[in-house]
BAFI-3210 file (N, C-alpha, C; in Angstrom, 3 decimals, decimal comma, padded with zeros to 6 digits):
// residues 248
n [1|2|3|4|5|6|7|8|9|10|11|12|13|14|15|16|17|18|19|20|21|22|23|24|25|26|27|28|29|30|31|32|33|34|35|36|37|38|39|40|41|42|43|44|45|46|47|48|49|50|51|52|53|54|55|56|57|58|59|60|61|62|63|64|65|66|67|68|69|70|71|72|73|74|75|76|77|78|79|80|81|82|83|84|85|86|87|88|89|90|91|92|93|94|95|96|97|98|99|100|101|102|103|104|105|106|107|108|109|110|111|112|113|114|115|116|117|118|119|120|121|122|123|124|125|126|127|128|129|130|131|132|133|134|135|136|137|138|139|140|141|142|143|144|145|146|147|148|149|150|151|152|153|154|155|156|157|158|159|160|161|162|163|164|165|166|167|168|169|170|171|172|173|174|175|176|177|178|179|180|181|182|183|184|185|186|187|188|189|190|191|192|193|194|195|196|197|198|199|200|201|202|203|204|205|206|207|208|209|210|211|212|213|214|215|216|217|218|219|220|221|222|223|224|225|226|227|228|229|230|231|232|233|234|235|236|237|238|239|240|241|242|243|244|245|246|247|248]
n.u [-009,569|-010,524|-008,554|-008,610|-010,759|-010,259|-008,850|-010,951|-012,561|-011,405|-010,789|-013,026|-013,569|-011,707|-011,344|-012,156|-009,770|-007,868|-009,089|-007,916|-005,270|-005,775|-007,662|-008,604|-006,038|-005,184|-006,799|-006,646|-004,282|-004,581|-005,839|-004,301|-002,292|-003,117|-005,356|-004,339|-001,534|-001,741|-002,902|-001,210|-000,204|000,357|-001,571|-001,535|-000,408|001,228|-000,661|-002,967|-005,320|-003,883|-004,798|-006,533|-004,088|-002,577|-004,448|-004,762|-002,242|-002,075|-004,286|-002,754|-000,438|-001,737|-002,587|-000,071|001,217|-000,635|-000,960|002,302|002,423|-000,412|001,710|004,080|004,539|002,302|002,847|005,477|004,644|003,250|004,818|006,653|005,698|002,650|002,920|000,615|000,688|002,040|-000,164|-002,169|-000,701|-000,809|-003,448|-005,108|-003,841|-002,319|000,990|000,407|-002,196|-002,178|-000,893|-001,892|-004,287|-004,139|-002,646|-004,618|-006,436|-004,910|-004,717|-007,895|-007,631|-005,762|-007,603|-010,259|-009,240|-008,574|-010,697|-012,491|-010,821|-011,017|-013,837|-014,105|-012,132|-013,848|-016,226|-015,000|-014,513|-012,174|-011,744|-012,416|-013,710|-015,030|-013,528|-012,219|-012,975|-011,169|-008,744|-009,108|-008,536|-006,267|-005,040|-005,165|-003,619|-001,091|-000,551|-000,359|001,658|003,686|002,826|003,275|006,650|007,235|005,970|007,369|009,678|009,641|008,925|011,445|013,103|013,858|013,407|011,850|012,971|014,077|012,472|011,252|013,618|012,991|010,397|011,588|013,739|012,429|009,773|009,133|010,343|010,233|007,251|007,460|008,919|008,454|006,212|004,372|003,187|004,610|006,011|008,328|009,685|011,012|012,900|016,394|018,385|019,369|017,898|015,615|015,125|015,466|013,220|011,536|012,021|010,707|007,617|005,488|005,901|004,722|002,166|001,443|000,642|-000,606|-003,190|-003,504|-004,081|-006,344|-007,886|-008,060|-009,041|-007,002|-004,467|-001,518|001,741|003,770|003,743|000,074|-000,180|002,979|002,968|001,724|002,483|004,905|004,295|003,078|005,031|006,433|004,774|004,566|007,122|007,619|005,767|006,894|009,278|008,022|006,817|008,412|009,986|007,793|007,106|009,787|009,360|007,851|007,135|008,196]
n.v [004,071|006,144|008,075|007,125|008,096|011,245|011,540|010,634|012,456|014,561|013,814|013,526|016,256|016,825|014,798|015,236|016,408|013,755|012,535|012,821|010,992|008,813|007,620|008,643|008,814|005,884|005,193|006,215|004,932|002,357|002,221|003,609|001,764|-000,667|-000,889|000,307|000,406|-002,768|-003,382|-003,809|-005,818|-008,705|-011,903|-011,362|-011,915|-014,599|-016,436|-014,763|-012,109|-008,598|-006,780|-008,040|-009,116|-007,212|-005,396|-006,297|-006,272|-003,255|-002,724|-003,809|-002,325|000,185|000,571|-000,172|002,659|004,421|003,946|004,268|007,065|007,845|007,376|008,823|011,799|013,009|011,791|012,652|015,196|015,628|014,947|017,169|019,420|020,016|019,393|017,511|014,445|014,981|016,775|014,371|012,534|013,776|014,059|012,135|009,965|006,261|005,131|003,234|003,464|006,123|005,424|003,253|004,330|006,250|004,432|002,578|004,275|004,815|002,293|002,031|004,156|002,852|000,447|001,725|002,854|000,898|-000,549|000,970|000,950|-001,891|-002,486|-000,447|-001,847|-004,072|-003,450|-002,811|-005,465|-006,295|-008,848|-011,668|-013,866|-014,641|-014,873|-012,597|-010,879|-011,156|-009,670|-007,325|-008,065|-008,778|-006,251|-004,709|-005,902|-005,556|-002,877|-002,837|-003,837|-002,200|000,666|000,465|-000,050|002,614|004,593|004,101|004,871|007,407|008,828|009,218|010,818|014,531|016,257|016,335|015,898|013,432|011,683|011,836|010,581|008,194|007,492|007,813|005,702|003,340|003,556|003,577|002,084|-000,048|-000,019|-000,476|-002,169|-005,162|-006,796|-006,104|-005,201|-006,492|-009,879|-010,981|-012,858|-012,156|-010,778|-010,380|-012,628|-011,850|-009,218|-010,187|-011,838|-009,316|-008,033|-010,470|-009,860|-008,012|-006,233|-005,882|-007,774|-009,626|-009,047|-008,355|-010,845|-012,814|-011,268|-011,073|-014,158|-014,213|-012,256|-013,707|-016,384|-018,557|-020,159|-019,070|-017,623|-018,513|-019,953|-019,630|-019,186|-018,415|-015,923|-014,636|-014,628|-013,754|-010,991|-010,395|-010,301|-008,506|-006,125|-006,625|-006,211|-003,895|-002,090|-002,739|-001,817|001,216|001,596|001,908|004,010|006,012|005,730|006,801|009,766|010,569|009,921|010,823]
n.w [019,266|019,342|018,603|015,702|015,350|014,983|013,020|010,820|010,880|010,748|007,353|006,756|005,925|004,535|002,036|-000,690|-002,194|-002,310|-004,097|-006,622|-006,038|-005,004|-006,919|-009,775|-010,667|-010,388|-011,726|-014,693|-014,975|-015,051|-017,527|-019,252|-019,170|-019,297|-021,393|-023,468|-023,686|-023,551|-026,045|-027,366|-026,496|-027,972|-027,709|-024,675|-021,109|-019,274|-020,496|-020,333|-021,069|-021,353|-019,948|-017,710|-016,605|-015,860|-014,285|-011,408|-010,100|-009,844|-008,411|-005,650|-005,622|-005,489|-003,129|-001,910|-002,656|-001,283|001,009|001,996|001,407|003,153|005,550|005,822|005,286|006,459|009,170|010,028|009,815|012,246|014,479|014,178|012,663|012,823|016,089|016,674|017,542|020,162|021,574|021,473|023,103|025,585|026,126|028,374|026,500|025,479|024,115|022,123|021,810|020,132|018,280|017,237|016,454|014,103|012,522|011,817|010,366|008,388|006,722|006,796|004,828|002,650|002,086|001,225|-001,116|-002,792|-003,420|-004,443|-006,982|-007,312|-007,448|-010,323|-011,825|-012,255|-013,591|-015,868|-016,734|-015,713|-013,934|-012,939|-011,170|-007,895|-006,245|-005,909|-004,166|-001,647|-002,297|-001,090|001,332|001,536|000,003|002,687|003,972|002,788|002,703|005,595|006,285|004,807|005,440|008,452|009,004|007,601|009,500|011,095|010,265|009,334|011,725|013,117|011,476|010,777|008,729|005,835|003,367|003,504|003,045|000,431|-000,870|000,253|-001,344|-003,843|-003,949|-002,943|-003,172|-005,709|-007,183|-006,335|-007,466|-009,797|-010,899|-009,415|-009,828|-011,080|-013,267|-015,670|-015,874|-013,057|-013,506|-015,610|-015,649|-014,854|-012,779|-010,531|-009,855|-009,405|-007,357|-005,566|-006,120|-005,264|-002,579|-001,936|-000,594|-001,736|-003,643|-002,858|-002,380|-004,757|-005,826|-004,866|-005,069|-008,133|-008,192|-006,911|-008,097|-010,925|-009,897|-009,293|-008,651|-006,607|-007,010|-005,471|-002,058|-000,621|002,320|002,606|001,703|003,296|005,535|004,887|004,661|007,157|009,003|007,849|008,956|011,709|012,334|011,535|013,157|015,673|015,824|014,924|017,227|018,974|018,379|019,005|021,686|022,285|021,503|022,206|025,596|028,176]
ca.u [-010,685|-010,391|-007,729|-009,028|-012,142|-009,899|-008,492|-011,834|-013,177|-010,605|-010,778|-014,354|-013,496|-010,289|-011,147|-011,563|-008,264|-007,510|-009,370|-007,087|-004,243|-006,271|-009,058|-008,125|-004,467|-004,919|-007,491|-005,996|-002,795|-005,638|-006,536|-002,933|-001,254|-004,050|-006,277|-003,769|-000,145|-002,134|-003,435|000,306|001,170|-000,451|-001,225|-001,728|000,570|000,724|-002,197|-004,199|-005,049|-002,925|-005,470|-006,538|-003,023|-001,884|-005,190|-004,431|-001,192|-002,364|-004,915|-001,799|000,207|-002,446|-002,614|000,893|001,749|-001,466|-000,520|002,884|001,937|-000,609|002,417|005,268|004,374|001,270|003,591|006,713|003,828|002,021|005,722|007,879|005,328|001,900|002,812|-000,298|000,836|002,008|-001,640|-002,805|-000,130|-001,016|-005,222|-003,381|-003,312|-001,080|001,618|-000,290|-003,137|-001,576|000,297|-002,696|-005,289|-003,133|-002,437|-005,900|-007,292|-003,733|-005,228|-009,098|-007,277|-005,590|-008,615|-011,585|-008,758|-008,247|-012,316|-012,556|-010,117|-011,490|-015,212|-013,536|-011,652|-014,786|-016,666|-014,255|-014,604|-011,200|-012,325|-013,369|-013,930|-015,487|-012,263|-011,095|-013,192|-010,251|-008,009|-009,433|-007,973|-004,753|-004,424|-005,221|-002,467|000,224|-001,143|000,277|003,193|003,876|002,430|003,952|007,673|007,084|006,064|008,915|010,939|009,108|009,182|012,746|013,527|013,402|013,165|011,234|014,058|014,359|010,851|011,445|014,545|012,301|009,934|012,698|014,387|011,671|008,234|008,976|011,228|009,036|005,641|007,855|009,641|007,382|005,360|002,654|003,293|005,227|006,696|008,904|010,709|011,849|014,191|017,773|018,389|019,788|017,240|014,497|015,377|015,456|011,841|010,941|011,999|009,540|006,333|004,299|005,363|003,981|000,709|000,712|000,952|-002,048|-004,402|-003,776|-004,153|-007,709|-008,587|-008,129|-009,193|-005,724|-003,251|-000,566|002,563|004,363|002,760|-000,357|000,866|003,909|003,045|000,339|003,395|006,055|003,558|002,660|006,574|007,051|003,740|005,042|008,445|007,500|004,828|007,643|009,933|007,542|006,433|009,425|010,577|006,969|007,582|011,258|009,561|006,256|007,070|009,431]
ca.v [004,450|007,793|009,025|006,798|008,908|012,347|011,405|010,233|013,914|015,801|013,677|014,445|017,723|016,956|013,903|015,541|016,681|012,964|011,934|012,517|010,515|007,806|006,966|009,216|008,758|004,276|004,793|006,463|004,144|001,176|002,774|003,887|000,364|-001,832|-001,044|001,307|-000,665|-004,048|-003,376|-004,066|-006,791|-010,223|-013,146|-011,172|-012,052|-015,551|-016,574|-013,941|-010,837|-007,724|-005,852|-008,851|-009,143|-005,862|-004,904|-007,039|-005,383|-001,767|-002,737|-003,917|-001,049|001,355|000,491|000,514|004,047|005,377|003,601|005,319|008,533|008,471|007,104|009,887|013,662|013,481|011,595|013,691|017,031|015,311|015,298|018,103|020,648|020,889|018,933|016,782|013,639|015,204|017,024|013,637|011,920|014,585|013,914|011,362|008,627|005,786|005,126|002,205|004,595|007,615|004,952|002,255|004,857|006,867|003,530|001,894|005,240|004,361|001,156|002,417|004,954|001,934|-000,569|002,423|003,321|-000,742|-001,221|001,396|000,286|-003,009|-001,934|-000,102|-002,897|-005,174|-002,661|-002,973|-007,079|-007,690|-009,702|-013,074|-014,757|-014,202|-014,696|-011,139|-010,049|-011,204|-008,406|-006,100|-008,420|-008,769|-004,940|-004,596|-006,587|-005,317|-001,627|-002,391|-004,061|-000,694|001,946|000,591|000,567|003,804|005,285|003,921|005,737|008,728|009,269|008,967|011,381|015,339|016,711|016,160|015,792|011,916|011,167|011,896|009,750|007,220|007,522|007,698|004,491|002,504|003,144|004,019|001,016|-000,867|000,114|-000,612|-003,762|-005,961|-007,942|-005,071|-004,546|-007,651|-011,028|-010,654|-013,820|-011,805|-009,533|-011,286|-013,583|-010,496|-008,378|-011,199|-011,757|-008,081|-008,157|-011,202|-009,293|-006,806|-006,788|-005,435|-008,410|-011,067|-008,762|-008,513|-012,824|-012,692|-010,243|-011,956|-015,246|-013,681|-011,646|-014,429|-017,484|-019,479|-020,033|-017,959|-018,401|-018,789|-020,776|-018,542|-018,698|-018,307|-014,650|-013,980|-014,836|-012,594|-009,923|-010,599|-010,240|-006,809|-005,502|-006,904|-005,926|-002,394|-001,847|-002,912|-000,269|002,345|001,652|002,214|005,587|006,802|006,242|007,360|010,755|011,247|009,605|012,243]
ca.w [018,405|019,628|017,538|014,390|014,983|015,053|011,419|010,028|011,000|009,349|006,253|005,957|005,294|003,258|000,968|-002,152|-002,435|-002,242|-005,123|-007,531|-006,205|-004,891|-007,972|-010,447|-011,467|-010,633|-012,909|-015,536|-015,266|-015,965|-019,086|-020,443|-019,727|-019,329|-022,291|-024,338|-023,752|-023,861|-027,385|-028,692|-026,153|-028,892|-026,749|-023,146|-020,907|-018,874|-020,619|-019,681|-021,960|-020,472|-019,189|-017,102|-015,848|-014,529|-012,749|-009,472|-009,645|-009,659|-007,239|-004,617|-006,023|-005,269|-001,311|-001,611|-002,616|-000,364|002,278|002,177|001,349|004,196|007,000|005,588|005,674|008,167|010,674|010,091|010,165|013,096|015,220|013,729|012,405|014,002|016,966|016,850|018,770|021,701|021,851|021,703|024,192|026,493|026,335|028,168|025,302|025,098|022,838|021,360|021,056|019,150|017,216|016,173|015,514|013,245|011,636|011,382|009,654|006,904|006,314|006,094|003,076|001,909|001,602|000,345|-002,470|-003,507|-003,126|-005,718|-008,225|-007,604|-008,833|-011,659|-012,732|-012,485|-014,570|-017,422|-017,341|-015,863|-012,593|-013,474|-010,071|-006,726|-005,175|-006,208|-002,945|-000,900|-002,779|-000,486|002,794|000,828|000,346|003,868|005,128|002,708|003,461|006,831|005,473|004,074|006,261|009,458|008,215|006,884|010,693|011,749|009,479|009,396|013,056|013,168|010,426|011,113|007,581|004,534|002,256|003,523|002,346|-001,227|-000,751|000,562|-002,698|-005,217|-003,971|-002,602|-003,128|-007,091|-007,915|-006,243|-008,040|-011,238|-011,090|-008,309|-010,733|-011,454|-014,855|-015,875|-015,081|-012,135|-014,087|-017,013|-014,717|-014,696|-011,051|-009,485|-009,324|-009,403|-005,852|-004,935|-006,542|-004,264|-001,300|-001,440|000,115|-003,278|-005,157|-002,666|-002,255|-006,412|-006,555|-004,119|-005,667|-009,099|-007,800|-006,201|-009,249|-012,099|-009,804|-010,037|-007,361|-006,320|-007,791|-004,443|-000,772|000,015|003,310|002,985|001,101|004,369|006,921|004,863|004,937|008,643|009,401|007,951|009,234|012,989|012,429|011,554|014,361|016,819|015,475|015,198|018,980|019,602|018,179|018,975|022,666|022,593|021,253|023,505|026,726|028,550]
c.u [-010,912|-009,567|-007,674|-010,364|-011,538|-009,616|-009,790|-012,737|-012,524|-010,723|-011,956|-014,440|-012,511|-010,671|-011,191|-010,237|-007,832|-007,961|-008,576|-006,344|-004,581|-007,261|-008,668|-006,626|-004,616|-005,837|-007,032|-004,531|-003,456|-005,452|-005,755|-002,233|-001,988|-004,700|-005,451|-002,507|-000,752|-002,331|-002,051|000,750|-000,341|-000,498|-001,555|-000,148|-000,033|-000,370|-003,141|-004,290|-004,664|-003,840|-005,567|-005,569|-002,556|-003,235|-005,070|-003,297|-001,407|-003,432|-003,843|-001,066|-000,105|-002,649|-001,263|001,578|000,457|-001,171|001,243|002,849|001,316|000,701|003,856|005,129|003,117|001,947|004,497|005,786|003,661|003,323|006,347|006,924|003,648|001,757|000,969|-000,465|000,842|001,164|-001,947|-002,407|-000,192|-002,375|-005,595|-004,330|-002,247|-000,293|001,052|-001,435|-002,992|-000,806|-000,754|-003,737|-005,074|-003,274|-003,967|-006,513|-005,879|-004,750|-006,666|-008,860|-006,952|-006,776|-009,722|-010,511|-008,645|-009,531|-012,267|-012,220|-010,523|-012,764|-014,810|-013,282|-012,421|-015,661|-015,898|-014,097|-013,159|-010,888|-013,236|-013,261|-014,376|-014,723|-011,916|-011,498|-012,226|-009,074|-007,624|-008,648|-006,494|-004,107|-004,684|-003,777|-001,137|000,086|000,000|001,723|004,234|004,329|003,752|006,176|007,907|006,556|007,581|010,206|011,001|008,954|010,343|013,505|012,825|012,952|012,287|011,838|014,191|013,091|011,130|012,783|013,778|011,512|010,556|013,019|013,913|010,387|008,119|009,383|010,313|007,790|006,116|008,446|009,007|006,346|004,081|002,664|004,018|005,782|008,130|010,460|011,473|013,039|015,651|017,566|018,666|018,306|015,868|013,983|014,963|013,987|010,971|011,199|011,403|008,239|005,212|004,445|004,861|002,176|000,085|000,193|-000,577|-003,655|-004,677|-004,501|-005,578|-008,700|-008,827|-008,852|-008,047|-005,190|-002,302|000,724|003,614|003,275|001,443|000,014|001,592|003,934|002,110|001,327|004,393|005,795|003,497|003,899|006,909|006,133|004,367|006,005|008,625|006,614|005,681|008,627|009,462|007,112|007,535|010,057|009,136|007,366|008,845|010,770|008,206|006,402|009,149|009,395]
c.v [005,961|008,145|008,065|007,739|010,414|012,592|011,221|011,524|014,555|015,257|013,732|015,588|018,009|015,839|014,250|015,325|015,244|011,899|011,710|011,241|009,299|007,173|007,374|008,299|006,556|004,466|004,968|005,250|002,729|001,392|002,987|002,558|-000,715|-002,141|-000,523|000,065|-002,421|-004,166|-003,653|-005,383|-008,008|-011,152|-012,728|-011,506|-013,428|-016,010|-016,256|-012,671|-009,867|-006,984|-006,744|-009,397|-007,817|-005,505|-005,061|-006,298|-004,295|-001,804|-003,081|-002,812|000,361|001,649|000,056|001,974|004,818|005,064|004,289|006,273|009,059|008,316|007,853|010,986|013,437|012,997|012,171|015,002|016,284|015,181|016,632|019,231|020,976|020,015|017,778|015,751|013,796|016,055|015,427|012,632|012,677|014,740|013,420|010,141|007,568|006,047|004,737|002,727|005,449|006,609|004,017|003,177|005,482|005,390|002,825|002,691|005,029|003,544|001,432|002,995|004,068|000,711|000,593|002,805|001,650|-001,067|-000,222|000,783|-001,007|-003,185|-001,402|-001,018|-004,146|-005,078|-002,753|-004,601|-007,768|-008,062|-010,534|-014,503|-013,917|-013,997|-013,859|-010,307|-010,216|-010,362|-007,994|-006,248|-008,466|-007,153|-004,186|-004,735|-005,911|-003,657|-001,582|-002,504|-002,874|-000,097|001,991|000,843|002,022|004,680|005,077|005,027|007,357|009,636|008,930|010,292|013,118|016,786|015,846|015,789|013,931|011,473|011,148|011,019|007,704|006,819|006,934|006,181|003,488|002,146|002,836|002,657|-000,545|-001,486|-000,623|-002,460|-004,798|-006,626|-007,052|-005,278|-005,671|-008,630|-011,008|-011,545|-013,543|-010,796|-011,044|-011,643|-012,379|-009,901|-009,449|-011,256|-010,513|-008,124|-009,393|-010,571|-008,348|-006,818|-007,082|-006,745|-009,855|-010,336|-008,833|-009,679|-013,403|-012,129|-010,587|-013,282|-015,021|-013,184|-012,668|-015,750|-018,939|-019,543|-019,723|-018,681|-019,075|-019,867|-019,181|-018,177|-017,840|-016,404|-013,689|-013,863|-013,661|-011,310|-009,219|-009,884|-009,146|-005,935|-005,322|-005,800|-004,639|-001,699|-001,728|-001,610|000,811|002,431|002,225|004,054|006,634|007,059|006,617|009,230|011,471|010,608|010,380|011,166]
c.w [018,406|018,670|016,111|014,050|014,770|013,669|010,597|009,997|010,097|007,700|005,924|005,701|004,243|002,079|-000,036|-002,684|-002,342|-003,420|-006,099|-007,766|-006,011|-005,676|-008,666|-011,267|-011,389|-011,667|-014,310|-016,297|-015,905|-017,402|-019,583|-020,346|-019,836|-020,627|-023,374|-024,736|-024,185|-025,481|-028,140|-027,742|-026,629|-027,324|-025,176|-022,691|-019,840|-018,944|-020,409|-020,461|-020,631|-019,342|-017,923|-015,566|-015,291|-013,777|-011,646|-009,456|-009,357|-008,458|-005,946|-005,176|-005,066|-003,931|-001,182|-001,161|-001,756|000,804|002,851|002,201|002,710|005,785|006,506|006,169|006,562|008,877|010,646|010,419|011,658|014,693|014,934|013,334|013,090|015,539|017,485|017,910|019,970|022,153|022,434|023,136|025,441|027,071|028,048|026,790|025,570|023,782|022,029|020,547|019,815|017,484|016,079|015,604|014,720|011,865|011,297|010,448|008,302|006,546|006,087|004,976|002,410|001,080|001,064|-001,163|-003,094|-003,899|-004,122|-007,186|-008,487|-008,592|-009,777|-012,316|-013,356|-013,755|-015,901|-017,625|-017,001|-014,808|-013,013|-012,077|-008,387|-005,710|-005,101|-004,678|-001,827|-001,273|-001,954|000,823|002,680|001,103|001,457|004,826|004,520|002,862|004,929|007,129|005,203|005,090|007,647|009,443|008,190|008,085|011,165|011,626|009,432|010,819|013,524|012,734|011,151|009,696|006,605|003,305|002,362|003,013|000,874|-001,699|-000,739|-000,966|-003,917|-005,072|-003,603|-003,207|-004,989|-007,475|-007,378|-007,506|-009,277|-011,637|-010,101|-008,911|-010,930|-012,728|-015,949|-014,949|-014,478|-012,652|-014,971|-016,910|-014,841|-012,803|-009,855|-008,972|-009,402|-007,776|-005,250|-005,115|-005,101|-002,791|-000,749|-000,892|-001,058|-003,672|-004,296|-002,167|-003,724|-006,569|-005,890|-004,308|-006,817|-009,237|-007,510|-007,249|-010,461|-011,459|-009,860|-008,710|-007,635|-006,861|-006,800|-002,903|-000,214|001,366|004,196|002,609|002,633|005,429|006,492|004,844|006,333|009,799|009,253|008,273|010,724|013,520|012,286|012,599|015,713|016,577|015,675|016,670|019,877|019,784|018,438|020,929|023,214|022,650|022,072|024,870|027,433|030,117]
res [x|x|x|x|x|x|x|x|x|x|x|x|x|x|x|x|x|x|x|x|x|x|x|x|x|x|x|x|x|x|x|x|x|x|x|x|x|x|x|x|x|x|x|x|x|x|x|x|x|x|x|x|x|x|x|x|x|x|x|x|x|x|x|x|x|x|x|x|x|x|x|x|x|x|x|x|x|x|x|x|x|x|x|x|x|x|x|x|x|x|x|x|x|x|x|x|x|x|x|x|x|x|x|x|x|x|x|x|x|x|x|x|x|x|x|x|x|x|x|x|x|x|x|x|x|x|x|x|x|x|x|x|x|x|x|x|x|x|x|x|x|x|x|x|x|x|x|x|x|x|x|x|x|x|x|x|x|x|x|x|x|x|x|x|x|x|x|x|x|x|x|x|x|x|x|x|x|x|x|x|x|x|x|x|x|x|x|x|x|x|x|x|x|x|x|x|x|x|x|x|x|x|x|x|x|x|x|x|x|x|x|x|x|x|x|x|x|x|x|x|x|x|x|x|x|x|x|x|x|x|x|x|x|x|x|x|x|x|x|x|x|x|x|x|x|x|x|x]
***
């Protein structure tokens, strides 16, 4: 709690600068494909007018790409350029420490940017059930889904140049093809699959499923366990390369 309280200091002095990328620009993307692009797609889409349908996506989207963003360049700065960690592993701290409060303050950026977009999206009429308040537990979990992964990787890595690598081939192709924006079904079998193997598109099937009142198109579950698995599976990794790089 200590070093979730060290991050929640500095970003009271930094959040502006965070508006943009976190309220701003999901909002905008609402309004150019939701309300703009919808106006040409007749019919909605799965029986649902468009707007309707991509919001839950941009809301899991949106605690996607923040949730990466925050577990890239501050943990690559926070080893490699202002030595932060090993301040903190030196307080003394554990690993577990340096590693969960880091990550719990991801996941607070992840859920206040989804809880936004959520009221936004409510405000424009396209949240038609009470269930949508579980969104928020959804983009919680795939937040960590994300984030943790993304320490892993990032505390591994000694440049900046692999991050934008990371972006390009992950986080982007992701945001795009992962059932945000269309039906995941209208991709050929190939990449359908690749689509199901991502985390986004069983947090999109969840947040829809939450936002419209319907059930998921897959086992809820089974979308809470494959979540659960790469949240785990990245926590164990990053535990790893955090104490490979602070315990001397």
């Amino acid at each position: 709690m200590a070093v979730f309280e060290y991050h929640l200091v500095g970003y009271r002095r930094t959040w502006r600068g965070s508006v943009l990328g976190s309220f701003l620009l999901p909002l905008l993307t609402m309004l150019g494909f939701g309300v703009g692009v919808g106006a040409y797609v007749d019919g909605g889409v799965a029986g649902v007018p468009y707007l309707d349908y991509v919001v839950p996506g941009l809301v899991a989207s949106t605690a996607l790409q923040v949730a990466a963003g925050e577990s890239s360049w501050p943990v690559l700065g926070s080893f490699a350029w202002h030595k932060i960690y090993f301040a903190q592993a030196a307080a003394p701290l554990r690993v577990g420490d340096v590693l969960g409060g880091h990550l719990l303050f991801v996941l607070f950026r992840a859920a206040l940017s989804a809880a936004a977009f959520l009221v936004v999206a409510t405000l424009f009429g396209a949240v038609h059930s009470v269930w949508a308040l579980l969104a928020l537990p959804v983009a919680v979990l795939l937040g960590c889904a994300v984030a943790a992964p993304v320490f892993a990787w990032s505390s591994t890595i000694t440049s900046d140049g692999y991050l934008g690598l990371l972006f390009r081939f992950a986080v982007l192709p992701m945001s795009l093809f992962a059932g945000v924006f269309f039906p995941v079904e209208s991709m050929p079998v190939g990449l359908r699959w690749v689509a199901y193997a991502t985390p986004l598109w069983h947090g999109v099937d969840l947040c829809r499923a939450a936002t419209l009142g319907v059930a998921p198109q897959w086992s809820a579950a089974g979308h809470l366990a494959y979540l659960a698995v790469w949240a785990g599976g990245g926590w164990w990794l990053a535990h790893i390369r955090f104490r490979k790089r602070l315990v001397f």
